[in-house]
TIGU-485203 format. One record per atom (N, C-alpha, C): x, y negated, z. Coordinates in steps of 0.2 Angstrom, whole numbers, plus 5000, padded with zeros to 4 digits. Layout:
<nodes>
XYZ ...
</nodes>
This chain:
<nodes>
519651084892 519151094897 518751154897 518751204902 518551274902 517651264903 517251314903 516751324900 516351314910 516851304914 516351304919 516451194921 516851164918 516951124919 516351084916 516351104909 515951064904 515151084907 515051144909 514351174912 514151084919 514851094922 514651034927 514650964925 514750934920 514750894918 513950884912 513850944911 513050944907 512550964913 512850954919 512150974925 512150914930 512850884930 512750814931 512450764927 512550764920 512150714915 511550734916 511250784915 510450794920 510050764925 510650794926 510250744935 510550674933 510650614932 510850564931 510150544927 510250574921 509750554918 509050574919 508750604923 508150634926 507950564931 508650574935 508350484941 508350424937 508750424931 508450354927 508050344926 507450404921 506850414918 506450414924 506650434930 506150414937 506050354937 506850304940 506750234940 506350214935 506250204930 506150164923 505350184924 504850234925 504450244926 504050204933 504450234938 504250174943 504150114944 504750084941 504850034940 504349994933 504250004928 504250004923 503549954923 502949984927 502249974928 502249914930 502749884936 502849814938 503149764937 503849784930 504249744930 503749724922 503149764919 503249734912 502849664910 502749664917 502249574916 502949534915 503649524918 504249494918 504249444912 504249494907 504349474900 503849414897 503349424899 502749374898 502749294903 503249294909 503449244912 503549184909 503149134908 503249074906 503049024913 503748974913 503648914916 503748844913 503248844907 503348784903 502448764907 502148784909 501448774909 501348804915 500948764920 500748804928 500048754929 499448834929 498948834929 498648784935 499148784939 499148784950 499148714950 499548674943 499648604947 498948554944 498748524947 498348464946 498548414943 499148404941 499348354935 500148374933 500648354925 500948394922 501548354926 501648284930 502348274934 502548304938 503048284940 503548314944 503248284952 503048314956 503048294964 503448244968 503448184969 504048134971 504548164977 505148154976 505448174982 505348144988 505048164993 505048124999 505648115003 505748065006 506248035009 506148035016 506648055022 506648045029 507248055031 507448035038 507947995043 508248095041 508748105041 509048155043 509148165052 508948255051 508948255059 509648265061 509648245069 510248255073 510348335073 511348365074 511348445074 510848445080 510748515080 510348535083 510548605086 511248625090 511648665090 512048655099 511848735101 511048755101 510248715101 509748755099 509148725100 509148705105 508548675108 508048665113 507548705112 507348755118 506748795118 506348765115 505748785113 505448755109 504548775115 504448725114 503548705120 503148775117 502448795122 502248875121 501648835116 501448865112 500948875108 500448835110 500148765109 499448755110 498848795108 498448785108 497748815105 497348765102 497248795096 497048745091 496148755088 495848705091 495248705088 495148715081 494848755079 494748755072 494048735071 494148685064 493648655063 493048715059 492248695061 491848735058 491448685052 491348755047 490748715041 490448745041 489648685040 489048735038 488948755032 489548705027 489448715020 489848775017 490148815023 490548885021 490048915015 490448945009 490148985003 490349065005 490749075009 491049135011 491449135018 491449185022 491549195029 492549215030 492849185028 493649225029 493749225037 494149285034 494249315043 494449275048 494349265057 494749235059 495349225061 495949225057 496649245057 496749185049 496349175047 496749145041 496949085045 497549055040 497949025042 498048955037 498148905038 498048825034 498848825033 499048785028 499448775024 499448705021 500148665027 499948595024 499948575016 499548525018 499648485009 500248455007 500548445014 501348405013 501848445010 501948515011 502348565007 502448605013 502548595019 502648625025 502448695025 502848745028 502548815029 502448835036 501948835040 502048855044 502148925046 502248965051 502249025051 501849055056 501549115049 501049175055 501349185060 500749205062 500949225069 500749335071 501149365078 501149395076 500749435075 499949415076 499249445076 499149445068 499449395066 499149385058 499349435051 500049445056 500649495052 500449575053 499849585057 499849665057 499649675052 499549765053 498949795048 498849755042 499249735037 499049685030 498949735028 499349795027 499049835022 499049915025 498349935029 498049975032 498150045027 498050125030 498150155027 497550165019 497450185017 497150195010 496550245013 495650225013 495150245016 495150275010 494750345010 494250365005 493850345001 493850354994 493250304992 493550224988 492950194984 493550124982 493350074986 493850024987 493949994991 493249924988 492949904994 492549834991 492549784991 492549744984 493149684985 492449624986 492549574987 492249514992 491949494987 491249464990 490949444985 491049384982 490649384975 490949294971 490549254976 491049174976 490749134978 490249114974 489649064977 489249034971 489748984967 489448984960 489848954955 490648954954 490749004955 491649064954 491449104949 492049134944 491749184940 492249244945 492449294945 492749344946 493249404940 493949424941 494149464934 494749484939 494649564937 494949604941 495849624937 496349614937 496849624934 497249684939 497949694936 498049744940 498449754945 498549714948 498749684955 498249624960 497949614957 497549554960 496549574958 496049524964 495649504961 495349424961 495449384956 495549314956 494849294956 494649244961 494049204959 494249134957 493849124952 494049064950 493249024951 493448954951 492848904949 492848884944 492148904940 491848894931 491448974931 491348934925 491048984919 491449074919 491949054919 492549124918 493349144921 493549164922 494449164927 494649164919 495149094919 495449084914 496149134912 496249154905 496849214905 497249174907 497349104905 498149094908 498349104914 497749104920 497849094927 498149184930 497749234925 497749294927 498549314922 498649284919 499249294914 500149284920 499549214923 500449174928 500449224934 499849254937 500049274945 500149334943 500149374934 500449444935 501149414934 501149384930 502049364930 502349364934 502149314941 502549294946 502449354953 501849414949 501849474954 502549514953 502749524945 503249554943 503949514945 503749434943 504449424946 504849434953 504149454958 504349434964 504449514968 504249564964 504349654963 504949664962 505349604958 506149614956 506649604964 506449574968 506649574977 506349604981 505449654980 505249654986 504949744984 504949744977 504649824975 504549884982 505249894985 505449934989 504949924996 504849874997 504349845003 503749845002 503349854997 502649864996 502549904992 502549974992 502450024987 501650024986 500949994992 500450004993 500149954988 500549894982 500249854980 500049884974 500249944970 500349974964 499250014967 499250004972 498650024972 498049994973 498349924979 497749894985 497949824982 497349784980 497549714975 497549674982 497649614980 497749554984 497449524981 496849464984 496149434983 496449354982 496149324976 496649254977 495949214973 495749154978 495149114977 495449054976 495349004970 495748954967 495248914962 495048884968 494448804965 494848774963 494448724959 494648674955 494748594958 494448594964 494648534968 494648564975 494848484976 494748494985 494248504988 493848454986 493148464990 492748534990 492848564981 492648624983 492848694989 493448684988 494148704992 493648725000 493548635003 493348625009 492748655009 492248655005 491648675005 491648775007 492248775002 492048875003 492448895009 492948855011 493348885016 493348845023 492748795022 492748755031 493448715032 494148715028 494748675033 494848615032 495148585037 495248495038 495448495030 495548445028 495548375023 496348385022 496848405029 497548415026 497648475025 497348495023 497248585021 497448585015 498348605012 498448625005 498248685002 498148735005 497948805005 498048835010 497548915012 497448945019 497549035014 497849055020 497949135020 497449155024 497449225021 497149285029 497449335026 498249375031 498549415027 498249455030 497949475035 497849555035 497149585029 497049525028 496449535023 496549515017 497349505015 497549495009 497349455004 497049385008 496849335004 496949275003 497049244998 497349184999 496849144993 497049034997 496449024997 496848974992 496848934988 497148884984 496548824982 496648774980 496548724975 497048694970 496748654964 497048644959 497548584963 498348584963 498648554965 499448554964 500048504964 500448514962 500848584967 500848594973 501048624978 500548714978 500148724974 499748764974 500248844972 500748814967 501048894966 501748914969 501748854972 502248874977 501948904983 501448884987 500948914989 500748984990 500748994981 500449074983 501149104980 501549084979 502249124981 502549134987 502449084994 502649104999 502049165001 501349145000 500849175005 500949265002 501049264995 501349324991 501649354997 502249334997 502949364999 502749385007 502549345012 502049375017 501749445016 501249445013 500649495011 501149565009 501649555006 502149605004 502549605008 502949575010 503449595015 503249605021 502849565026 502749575030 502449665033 502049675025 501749745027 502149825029 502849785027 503449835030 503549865034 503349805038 503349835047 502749835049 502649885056 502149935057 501849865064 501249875066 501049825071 501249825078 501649885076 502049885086 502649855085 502749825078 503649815078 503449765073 503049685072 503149635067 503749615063 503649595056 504349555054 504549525058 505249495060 505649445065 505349365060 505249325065 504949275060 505649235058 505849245059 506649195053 506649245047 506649315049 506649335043 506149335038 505549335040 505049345036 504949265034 504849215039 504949125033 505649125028 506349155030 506649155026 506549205020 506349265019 506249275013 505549235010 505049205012 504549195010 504749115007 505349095007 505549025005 506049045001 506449105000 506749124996 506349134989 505949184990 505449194983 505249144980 504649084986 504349024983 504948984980 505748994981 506348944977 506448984970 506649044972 507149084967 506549134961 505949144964 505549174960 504949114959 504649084963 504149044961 504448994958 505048934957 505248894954 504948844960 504848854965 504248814968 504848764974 505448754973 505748754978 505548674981 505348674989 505148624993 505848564995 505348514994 505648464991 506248444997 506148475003 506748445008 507148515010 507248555007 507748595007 508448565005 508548564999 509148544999 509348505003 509348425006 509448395010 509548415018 509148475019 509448505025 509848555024 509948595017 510648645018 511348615018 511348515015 511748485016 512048475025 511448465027 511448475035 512048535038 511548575037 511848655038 512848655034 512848625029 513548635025 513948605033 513848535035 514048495040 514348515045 513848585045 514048605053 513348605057 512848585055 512348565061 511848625059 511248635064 511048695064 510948735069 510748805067 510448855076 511048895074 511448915080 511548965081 511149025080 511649095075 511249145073 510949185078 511049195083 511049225091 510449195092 510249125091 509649105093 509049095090 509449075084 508849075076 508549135079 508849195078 508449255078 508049295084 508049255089 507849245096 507049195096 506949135091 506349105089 505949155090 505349145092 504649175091 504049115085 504249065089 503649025086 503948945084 503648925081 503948865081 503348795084 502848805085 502148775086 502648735094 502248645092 502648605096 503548585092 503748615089 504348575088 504248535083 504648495083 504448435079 504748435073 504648385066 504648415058 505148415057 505748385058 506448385057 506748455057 506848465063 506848515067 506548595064 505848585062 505748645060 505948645051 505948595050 506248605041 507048625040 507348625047 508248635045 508148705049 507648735053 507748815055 507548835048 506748825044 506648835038 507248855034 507548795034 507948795029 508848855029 508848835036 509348905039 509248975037 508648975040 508149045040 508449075029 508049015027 508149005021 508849035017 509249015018 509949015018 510349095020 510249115024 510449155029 510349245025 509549235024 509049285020 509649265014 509649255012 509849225001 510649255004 511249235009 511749285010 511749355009 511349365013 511349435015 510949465008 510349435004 510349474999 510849464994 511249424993 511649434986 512449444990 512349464995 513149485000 513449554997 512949604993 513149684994 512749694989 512849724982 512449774979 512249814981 511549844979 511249884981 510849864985 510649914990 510149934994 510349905001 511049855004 511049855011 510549825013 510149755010 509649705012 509149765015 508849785010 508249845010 508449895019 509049925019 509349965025 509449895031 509449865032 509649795036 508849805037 508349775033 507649775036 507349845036 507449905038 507349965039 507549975045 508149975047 508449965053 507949935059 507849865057 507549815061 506949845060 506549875056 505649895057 505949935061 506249985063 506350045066 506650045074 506649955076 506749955082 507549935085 507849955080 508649935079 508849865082 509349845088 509349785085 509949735081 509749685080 509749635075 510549655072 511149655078 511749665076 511949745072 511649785077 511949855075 511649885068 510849835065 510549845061 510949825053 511449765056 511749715053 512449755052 512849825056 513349855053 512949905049 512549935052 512350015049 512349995041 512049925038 511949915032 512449885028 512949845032 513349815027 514049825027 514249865035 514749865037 515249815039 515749815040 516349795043 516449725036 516649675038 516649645047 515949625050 515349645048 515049625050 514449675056 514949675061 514749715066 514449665071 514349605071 514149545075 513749525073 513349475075 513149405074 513349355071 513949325077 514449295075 514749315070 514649355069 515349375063 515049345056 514249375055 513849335049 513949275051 513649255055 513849155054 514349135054 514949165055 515649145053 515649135045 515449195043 515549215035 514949185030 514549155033 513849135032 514249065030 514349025035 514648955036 515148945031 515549005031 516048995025 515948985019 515349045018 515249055009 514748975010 514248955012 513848895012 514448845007 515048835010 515548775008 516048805002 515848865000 516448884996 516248944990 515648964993 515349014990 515849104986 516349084989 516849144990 516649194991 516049224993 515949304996 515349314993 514749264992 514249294989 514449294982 514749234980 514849224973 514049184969 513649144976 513249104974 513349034972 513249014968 513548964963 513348884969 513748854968 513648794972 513348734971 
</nodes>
């Protein structure tokens, strides 16, 4: 090897290893909570059993949808016993497990630009203590914010930065506010919501509202993945909501451990044949008005669909697919530029989508 070859093989090892000690530095600050991840013990639940699986009629396909009824408007209930005013945007979260979806007022400006000066974080409720970590500021009910509470939601910040890093570079600076009583009533008392309220968001205001419950940490693993991924896209151009429910039921499975008890049952659906057309699913704005079956097998499509496409292609195509789509691209041509051939369609993902579900041949997603 002559003296100019070796020169370029010692200027490439350079640069190689210059981007790795970038990577590892970037990275490095968010992944090192990872290592301290324990799911033998979860602070979130209200007792140490397991959630019963609930049981209902399976729904008829659903292919294509039915339009789905416009939006009612919903009385929101008022308290005088409110302990603190959250914005008008937050949003209830049934107790049942159900997720509903923001809407697209709720998904702007989550994470505005960076004002001058330090940011001011909300005041404690009476009888919460308050403890600032370095992603969050946690109020808890008691005497003190216990380590184990601030120990799990840095855990599951890192684990859930292993899918979402790239989409929220804003969190390594702006915390996310998480208020977590120890019962219901208190719950009710500081946040004013009905009785079937399992926890309530306000993403633009990055804060999310819990009590002590078996569904609690699943909770704030979807309402996370919101507050992050949502802030992707700019307020002239919202997350598509299939994709933004479908990553936020991704993480609460894959990264929060949290996975909701009628999913399986509907991707059996889905394995069947039954289900939305992709053309449509992605054409959904809202689902308010459709009935529970129905919105648990779109969840759970949406669901599915998302989890393809991330483990379809190493690397960066997922990350280039929703870059496309913030930038106004649509859906299909968003869907070659990042993954390429054959997926130049719509059809062509649900062909290939449909296939791996029964056979897991192209993701290599274990069955």
């Amino acid at each position: 090897m002559d003296i100019l070859s070796k020169l370029r093989v010692l200027f490439w090892g350079l640069v190689i290893g210059l981007w790795g000690l970038f990577m590892y530095q970037y990275m490095d600050e968010d992944m090192s909570s990872i290592k301290r991840f324990s799911v033998g013990v979860n602070p979130f639940s209200g007792k140490q059993t397991q959630a019963p699986v609930l049981k209902h009629t399976a729904p008829q396909p659903v292919y294509p949808p039915q339009p789905l009824p416009a939006p009612q408007p919903v009385q929101q209930p008022v308290s005088t016993l409110s302990l603190i005013k959250p914005g008008a945007d937050i949003k209830d979260i049934p107790s049942a497990g159900m997720m509903p979806e923001h809407s697209v007022s709720e998904k702007t400006e989550i994470a505005p630009e960076r004002k001058t000066g330090e940011e001011n974080y909300p005041e404690t409720p009476a009888g919460f203590s308050m403890k600032e970590t370095q992603h969050f500021v946690v109020y808890e009910e008691g005497p003190e914010v216990s380590t184990e509470l601030t120990d799990t939601v840095e855990a599951l910040h890192g684990s859930i930065m292993l899918d979402l890093v790239a989409f929220s570079p804003w969190s390594r600076e702006r915390k996310v506010y998480i208020f977590f009583s120890k019962s219901q009533e208190t719950y009710r008392k500081l946040t004013g919501r009905p009785a079937w309220s399992g926890g309530a968001a306000s993403l633009n205001e990055r804060k999310i509202y819990l009590y002590k419950s078996d569904e609690a940490f699943g909770i704030l693993a979807h309402e996370l993945t919101h507050i992050y991924f949502d802030s992707f896209f700019p307020a002239s151009n919202p997350s598509p909501l299939w994709l933004s429910e479908g990553i936020a039921t991704y993480v609460q499975s894959e990264r929060g451990l949290s996975t909701p008890h009628w999913l399986a049952q509907n991707l059996k659906l889905l394995e069947s044949g039954s289900g939305f057309k992709l053309n449509d699913l992605v054409r959904i704005e809202n689902l308010q008005g459709a009935d529970e079956d129905n919105v648990r097998l779109w969840y759970a499509e949406s669901y599915s669909v998302v989890r393809f496409l991330m483990k379809l292609k190493a690397g960066d195509a997922f990350y280039f697919f929703c870059k496309n789509l913030r930038d106004g691209k649509p859906a299909a041509q968003s869907l070659y530029q990042a993954y390429g051939m054959p997926y130049n369609k719509l059809s062509s993902l649900e062909y290939a989508w449909r296939y791996d579900l029964k056979t897991g041949k192209i993701s290599g997603l274990n069955k």
